[in-house]
PQR file of N, CA, C, O and H, with PARSE charges and radii, in Angstrom:
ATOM      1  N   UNK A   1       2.120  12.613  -3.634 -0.4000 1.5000
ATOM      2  CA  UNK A   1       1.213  11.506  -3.904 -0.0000 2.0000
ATOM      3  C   UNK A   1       1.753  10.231  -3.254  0.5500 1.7000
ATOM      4  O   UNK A   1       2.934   9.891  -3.328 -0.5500 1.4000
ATOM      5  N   UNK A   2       0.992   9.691  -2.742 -0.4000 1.5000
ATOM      6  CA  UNK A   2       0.859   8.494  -2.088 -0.0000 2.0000
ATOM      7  C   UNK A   2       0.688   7.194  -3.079  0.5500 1.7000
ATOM      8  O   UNK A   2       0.084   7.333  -4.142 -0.5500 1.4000
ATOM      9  H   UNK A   2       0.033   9.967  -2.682  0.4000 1.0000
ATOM     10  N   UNK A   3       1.254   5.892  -2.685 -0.4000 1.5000
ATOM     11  CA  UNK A   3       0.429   4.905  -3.123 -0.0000 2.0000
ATOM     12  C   UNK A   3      -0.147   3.821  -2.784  0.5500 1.7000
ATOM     13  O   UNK A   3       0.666   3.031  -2.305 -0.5500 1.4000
ATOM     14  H   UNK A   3       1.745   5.779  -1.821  0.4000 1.0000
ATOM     15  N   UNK A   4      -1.470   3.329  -2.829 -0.4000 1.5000
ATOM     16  CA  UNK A   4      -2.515   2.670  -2.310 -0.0000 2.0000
ATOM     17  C   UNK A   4      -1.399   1.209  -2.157  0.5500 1.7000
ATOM     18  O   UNK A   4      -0.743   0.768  -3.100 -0.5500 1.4000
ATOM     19  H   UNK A   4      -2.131   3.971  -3.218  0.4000 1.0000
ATOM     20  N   UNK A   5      -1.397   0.752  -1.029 -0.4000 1.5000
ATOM     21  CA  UNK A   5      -0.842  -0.617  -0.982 -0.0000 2.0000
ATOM     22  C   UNK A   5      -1.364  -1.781  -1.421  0.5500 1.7000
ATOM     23  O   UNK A   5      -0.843  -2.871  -1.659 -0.5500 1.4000
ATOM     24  H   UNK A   5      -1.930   1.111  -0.263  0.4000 1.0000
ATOM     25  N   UNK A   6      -2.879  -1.237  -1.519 -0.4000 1.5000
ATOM     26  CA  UNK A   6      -3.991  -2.893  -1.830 -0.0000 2.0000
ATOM     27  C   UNK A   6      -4.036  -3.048  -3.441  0.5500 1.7000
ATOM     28  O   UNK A   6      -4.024  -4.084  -4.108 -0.5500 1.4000
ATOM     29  H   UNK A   6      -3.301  -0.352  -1.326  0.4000 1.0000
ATOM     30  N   UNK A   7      -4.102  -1.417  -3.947 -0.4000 1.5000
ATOM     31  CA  UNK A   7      -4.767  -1.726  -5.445 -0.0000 2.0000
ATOM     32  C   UNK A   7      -3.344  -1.173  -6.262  0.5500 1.7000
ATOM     33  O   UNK A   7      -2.942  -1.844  -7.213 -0.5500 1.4000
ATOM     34  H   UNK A   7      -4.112  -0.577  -3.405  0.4000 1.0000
ATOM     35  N   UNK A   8      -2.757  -0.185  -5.937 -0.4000 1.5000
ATOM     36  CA  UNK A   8      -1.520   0.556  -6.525 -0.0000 2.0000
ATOM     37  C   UNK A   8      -1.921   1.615  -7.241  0.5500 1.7000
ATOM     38  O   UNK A   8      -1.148   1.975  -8.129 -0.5500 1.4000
ATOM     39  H   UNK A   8      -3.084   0.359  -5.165  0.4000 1.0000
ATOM     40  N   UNK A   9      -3.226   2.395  -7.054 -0.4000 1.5000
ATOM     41  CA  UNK A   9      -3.130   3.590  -7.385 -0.0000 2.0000
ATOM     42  C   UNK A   9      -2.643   4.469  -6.523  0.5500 1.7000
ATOM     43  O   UNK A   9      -2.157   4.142  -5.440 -0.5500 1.4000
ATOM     44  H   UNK A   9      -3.853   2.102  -6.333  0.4000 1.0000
ATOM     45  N   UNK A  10      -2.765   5.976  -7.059 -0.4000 1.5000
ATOM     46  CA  UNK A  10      -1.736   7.036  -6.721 -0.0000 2.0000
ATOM     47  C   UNK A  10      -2.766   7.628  -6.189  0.5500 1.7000
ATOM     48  O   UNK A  10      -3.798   7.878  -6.811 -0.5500 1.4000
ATOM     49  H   UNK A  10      -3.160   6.242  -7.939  0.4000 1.0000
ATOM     50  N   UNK A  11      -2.524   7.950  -4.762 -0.4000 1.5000
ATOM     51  CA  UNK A  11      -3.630   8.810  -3.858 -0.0000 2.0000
ATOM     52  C   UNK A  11      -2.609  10.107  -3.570  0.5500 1.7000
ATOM     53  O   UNK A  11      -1.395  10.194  -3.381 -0.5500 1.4000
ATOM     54  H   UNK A  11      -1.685   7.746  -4.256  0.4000 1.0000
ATOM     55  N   UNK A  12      -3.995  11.323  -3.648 -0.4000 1.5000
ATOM     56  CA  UNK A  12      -3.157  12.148  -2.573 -0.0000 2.0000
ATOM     57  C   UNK A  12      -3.921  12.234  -1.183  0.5500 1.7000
ATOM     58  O   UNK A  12      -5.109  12.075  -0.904 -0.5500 1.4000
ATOM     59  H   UNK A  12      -4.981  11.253  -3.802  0.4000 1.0000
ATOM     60  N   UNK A  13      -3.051  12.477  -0.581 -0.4000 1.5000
ATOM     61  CA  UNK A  13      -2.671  12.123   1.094 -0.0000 2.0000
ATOM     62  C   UNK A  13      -3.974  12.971   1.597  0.5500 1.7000
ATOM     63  O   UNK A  13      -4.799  12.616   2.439 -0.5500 1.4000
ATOM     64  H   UNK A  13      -2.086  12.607  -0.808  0.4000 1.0000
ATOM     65  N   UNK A  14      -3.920  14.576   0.612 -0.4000 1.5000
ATOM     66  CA  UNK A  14      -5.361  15.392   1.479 -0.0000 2.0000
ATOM     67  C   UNK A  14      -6.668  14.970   1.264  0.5500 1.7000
ATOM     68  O   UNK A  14      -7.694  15.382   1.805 -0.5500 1.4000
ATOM     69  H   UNK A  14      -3.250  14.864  -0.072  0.4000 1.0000
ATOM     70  N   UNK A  15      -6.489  13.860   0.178 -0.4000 1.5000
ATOM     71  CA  UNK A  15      -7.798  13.911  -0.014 -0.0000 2.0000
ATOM     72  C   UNK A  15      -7.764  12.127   0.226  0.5500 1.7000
ATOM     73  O   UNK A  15      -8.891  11.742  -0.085 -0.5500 1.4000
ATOM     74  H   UNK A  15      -5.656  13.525  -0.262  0.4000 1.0000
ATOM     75  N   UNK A  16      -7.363  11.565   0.426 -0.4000 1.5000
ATOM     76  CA  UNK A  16      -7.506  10.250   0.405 -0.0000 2.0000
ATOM     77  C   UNK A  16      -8.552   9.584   1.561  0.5500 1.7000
ATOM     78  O   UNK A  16      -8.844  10.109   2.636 -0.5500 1.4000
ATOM     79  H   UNK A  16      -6.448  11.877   0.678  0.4000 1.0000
ATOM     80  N   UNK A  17      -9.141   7.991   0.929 -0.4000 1.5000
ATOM     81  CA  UNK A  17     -10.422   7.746   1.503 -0.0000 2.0000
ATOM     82  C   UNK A  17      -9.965   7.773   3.019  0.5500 1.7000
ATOM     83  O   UNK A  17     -10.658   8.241   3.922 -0.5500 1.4000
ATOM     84  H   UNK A  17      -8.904   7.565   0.056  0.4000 1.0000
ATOM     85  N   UNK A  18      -8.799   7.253   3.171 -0.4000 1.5000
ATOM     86  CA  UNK A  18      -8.434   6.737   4.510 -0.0000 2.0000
ATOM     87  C   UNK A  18      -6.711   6.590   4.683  0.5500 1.7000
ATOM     88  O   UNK A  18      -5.806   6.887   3.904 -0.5500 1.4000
ATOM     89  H   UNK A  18      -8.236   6.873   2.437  0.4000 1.0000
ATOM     90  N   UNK A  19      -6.695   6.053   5.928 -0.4000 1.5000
ATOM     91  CA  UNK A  19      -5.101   5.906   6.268 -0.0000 2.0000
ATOM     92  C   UNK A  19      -5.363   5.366   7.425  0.5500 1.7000
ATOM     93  O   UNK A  19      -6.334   5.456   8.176 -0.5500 1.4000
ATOM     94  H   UNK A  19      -7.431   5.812   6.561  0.4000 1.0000
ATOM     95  N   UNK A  20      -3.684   4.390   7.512 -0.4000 1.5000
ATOM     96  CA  UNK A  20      -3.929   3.597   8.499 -0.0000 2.0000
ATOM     97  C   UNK A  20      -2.232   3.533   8.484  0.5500 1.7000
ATOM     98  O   UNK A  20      -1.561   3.610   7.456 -0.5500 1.4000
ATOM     99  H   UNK A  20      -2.895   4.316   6.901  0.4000 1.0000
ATOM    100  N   UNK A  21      -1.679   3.373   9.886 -0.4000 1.5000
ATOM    101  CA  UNK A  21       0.365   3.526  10.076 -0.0000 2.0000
ATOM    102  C   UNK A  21       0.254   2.012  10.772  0.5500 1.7000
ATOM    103  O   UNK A  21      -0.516   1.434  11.539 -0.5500 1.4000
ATOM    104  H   UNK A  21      -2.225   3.311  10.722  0.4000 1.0000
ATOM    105  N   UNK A  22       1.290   1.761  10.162 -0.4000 1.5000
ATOM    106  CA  UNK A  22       1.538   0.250   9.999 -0.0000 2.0000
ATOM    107  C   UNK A  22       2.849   0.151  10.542  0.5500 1.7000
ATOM    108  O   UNK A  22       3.579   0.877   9.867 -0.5500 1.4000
ATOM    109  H   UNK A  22       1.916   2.230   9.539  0.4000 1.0000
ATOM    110  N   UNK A  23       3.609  -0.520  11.625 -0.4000 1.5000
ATOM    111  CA  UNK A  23       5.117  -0.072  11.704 -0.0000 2.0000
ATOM    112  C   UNK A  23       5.693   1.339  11.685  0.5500 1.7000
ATOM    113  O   UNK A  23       6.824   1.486  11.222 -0.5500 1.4000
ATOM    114  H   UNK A  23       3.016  -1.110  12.173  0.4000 1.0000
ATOM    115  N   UNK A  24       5.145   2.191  12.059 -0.4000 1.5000
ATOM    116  CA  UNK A  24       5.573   3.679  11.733 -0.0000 2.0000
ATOM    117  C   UNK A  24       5.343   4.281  10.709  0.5500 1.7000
ATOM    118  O   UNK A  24       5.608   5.464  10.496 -0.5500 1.4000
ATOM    119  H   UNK A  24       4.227   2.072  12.435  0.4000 1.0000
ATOM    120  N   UNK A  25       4.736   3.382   9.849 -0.4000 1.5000
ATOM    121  CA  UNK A  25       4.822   4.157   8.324 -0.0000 2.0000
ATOM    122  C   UNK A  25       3.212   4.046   7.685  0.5500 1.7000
ATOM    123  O   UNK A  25       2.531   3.024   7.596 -0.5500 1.4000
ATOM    124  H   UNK A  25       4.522   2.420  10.022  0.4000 1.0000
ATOM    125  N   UNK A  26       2.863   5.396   7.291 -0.4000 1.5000
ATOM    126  CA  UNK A  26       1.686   6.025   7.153 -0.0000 2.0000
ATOM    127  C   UNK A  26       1.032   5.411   5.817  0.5500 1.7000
ATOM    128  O   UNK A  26       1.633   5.730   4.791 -0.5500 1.4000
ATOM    129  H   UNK A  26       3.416   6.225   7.364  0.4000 1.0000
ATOM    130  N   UNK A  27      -0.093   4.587   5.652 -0.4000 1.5000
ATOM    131  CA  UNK A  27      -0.329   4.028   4.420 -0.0000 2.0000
ATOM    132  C   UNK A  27      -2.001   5.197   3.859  0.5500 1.7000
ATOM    133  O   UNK A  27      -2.838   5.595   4.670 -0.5500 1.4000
ATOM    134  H   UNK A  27      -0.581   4.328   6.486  0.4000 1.0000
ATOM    135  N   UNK A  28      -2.026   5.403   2.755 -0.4000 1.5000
ATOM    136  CA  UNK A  28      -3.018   5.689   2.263 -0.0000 2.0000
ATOM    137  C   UNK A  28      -3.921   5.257   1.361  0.5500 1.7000
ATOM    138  O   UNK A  28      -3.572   4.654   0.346 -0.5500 1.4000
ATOM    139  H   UNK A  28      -1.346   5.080   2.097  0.4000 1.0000
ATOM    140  N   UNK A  29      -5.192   5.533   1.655 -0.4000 1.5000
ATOM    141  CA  UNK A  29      -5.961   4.518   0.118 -0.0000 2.0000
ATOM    142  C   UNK A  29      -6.853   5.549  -0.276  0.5500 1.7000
ATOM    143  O   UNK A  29      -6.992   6.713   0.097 -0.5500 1.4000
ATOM    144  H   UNK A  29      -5.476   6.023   2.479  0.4000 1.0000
ATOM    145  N   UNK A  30      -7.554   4.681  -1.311 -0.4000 1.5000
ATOM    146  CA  UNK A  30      -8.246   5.845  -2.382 -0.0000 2.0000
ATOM    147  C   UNK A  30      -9.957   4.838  -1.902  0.5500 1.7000
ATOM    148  O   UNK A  30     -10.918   5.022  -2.649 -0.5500 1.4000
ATOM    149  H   UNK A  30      -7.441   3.734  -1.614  0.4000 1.0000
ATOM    150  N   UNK A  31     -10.054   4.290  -1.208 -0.4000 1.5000
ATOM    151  CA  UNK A  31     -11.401   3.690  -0.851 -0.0000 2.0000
ATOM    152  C   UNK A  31     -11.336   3.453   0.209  0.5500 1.7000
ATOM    153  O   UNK A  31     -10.175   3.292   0.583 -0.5500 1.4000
ATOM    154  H   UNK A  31      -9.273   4.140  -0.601  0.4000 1.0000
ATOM    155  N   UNK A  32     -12.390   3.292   1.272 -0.4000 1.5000
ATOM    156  CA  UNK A  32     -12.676   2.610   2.230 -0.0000 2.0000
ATOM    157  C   UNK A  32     -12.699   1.229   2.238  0.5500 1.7000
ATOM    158  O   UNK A  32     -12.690   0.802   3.393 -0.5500 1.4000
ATOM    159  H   UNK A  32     -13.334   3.422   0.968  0.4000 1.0000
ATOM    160  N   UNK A  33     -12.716   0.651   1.670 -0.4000 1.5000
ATOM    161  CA  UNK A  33     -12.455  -1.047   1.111 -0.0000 2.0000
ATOM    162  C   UNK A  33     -10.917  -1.153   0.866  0.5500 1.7000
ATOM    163  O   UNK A  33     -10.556  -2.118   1.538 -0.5500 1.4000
ATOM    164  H   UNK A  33     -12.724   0.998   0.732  0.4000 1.0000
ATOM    165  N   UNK A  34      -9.984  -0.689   0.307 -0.4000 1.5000
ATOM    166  CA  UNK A  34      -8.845  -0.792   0.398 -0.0000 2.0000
ATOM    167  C   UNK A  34      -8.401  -1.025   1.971  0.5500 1.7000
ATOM    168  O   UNK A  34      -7.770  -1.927   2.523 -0.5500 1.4000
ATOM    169  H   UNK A  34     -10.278   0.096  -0.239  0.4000 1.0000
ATOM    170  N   UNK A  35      -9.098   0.361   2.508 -0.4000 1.5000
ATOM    171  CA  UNK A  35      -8.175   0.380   4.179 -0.0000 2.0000
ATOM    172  C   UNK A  35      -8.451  -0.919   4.850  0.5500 1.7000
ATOM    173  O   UNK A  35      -7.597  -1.614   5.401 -0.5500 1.4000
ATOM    174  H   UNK A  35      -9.611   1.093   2.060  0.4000 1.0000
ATOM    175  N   UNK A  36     -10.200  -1.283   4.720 -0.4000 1.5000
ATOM    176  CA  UNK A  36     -10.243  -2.549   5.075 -0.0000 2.0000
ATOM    177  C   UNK A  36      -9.896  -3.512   4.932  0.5500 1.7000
ATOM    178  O   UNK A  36      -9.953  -4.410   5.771 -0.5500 1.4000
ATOM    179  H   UNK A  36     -10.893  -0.718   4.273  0.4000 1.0000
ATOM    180  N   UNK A  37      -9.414  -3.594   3.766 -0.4000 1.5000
ATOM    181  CA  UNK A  37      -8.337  -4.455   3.449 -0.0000 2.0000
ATOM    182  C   UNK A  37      -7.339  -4.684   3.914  0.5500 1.7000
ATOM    183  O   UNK A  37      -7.036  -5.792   4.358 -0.5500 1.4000
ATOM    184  H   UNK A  37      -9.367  -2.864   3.084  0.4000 1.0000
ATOM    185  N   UNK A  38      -6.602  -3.674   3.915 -0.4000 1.5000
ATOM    186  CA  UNK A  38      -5.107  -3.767   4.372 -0.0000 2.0000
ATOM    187  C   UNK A  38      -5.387  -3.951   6.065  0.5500 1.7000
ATOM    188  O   UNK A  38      -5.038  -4.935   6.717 -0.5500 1.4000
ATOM    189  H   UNK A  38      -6.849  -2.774   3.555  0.4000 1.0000
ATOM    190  N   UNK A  39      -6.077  -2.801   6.576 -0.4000 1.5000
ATOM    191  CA  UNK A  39      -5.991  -3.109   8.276 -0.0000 2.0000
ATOM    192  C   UNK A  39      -6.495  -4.679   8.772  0.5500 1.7000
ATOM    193  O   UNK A  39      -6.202  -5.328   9.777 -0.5500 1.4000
ATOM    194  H   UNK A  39      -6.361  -2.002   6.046  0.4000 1.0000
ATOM    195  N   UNK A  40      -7.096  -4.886   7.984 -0.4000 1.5000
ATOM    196  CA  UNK A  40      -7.004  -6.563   8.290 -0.0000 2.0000
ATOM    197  C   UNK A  40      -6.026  -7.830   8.814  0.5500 1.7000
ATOM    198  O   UNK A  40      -5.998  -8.663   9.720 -0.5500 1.4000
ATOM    199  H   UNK A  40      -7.334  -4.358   7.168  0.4000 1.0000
ATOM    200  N   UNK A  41      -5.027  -7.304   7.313 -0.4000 1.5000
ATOM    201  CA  UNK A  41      -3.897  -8.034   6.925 -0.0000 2.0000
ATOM    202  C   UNK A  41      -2.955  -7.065   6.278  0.5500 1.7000
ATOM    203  O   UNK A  41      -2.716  -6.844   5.091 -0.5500 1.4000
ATOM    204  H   UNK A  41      -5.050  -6.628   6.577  0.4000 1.0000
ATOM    205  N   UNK A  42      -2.511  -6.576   7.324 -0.4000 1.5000
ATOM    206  CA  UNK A  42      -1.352  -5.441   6.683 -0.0000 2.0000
ATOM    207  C   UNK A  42      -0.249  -6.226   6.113  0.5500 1.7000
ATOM    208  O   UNK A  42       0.132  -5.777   5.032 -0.5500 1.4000
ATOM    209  H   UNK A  42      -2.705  -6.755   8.288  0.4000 1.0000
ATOM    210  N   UNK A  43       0.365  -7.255   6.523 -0.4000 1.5000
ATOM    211  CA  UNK A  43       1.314  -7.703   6.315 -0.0000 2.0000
ATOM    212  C   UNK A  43       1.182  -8.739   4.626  0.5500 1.7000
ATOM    213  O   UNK A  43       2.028  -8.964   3.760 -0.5500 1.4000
ATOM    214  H   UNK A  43       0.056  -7.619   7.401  0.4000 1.0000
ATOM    215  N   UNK A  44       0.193  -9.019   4.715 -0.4000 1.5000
ATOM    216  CA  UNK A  44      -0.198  -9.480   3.243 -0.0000 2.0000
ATOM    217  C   UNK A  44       0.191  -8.116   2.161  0.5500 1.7000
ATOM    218  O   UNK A  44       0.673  -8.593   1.133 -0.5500 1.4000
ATOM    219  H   UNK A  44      -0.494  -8.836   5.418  0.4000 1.0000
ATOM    220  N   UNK A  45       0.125  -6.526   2.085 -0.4000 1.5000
ATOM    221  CA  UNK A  45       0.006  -5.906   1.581 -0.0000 2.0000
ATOM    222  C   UNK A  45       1.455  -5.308   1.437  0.5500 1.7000
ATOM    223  O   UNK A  45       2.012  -5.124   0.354 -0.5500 1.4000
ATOM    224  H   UNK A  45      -0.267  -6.139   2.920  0.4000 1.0000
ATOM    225  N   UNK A  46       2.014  -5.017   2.724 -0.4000 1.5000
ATOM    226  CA  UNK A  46       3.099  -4.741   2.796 -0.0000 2.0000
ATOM    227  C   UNK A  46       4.547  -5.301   1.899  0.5500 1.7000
ATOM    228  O   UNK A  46       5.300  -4.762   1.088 -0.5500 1.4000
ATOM    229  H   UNK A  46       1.562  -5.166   3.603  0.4000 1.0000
ATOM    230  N   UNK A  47       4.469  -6.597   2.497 -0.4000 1.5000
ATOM    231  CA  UNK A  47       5.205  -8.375   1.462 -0.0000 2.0000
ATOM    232  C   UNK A  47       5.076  -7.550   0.355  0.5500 1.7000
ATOM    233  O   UNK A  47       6.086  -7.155  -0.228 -0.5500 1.4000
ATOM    234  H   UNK A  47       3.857  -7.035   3.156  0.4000 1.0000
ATOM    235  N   UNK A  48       3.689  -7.163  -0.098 -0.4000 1.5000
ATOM    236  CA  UNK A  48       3.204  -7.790  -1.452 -0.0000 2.0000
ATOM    237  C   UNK A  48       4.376  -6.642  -2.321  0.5500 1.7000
ATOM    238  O   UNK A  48       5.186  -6.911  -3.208 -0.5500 1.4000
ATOM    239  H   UNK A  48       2.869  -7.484   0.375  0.4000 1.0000
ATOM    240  N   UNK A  49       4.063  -5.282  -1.637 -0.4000 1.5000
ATOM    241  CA  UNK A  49       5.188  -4.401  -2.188 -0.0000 2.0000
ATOM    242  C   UNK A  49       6.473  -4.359  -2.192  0.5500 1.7000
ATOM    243  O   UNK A  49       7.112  -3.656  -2.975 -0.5500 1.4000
ATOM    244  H   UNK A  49       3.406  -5.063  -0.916  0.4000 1.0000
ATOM    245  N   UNK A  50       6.979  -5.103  -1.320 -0.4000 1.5000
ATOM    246  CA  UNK A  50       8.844  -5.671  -1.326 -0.0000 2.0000
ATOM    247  C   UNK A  50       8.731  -6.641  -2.481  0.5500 1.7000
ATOM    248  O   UNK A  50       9.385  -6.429  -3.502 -0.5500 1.4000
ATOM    249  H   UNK A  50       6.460  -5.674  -0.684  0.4000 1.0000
ATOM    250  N   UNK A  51       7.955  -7.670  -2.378 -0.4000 1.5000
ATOM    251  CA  UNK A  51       8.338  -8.624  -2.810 -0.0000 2.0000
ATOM    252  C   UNK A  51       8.182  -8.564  -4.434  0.5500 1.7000
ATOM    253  O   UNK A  51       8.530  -9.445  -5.220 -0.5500 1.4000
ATOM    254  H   UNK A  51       7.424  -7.842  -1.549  0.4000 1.0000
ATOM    255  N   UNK A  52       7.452  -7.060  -4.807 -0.4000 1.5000
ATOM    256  CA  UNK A  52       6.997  -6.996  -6.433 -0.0000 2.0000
ATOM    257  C   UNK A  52       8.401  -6.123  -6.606  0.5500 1.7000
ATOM    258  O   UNK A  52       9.139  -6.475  -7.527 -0.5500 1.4000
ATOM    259  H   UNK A  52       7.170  -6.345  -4.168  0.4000 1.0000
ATOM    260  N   UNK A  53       8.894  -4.793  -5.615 -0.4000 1.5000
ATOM    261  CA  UNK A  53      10.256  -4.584  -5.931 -0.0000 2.0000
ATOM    262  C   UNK A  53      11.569  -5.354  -6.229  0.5500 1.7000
ATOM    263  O   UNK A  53      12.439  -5.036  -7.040 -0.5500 1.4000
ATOM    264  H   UNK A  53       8.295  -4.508  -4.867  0.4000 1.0000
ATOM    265  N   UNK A  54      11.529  -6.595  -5.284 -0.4000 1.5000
ATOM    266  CA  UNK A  54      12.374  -7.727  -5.309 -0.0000 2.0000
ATOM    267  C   UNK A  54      11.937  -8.504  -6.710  0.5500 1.7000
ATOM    268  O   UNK A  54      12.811  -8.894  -7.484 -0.5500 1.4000
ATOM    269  H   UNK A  54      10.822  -6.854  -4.625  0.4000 1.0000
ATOM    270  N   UNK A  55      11.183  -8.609  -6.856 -0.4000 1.5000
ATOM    271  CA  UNK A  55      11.012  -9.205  -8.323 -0.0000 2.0000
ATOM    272  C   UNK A  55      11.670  -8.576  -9.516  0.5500 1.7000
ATOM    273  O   UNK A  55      12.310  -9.171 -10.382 -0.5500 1.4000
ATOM    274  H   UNK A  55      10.473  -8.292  -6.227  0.4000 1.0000
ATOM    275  N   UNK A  56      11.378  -7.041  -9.426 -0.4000 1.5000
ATOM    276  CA  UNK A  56      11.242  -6.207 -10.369 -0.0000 2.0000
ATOM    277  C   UNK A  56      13.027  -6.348 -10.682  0.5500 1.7000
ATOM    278  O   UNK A  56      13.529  -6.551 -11.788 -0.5500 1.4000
ATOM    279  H   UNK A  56      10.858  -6.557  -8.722  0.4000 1.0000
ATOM    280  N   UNK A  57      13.919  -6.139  -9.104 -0.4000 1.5000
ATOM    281  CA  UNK A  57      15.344  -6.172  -9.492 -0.0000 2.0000
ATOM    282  C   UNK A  57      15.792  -7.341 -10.339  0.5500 1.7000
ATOM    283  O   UNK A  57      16.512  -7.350 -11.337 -0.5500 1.4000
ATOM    284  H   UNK A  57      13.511  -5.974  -8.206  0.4000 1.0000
ATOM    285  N   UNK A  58      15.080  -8.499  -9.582 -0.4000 1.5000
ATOM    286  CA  UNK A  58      15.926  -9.635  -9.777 -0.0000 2.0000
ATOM    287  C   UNK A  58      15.340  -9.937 -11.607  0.5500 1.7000
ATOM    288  O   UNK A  58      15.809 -11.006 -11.998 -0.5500 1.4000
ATOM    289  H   UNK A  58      14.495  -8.491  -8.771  0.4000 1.0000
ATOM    290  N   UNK A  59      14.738  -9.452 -12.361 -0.4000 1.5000
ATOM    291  CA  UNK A  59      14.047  -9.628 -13.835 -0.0000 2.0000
ATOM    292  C   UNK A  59      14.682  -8.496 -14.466  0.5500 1.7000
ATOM    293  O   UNK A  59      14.283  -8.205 -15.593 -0.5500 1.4000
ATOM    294  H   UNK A  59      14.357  -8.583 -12.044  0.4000 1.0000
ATOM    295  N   UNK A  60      15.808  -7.646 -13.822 -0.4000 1.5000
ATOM    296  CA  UNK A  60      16.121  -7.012 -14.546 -0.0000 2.0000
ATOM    297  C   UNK A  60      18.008  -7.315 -14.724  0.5500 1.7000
ATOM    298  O   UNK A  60      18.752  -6.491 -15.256 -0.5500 1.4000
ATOM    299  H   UNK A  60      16.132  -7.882 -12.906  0.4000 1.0000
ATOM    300  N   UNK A  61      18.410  -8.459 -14.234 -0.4000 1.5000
ATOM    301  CA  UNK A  61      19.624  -8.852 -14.151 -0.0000 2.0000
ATOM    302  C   UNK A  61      20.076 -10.157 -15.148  0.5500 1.7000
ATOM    303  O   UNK A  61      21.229 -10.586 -15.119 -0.5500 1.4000
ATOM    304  H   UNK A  61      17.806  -9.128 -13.802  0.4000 1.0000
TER
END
């Protein structure tokens, strides 16, 4: 299972609406509106997932 970069649900990869590789690395979504999303502004989506991991460490120290 995959996870959607725009919304954060859990896609799987065979069945998912779409996909789009960003930097080498294969993104999947569970809508066609997600992908549009992200292929827009990948980098808005991308951030968004470091920067909620980086949060997540630094709230747990």
């Amino acid at each position: 299972m995959a996870i959607d970069p725009v919304c954060g649900m859990e896609v799987d990869e065979k069945t998912a609406a779409g996909q789009s590789e960003y930097q080498g690395v294969t993104y999947y979504f569970c809508s066609p509106g997600c992908k549009v999303a992200f292929d827009k502004e990948p980098e808005k989506y991308v951030g968004k997932a470091a920067a909620a991991s980086g949060h997540h460490q630094g709230s747990e120290h």
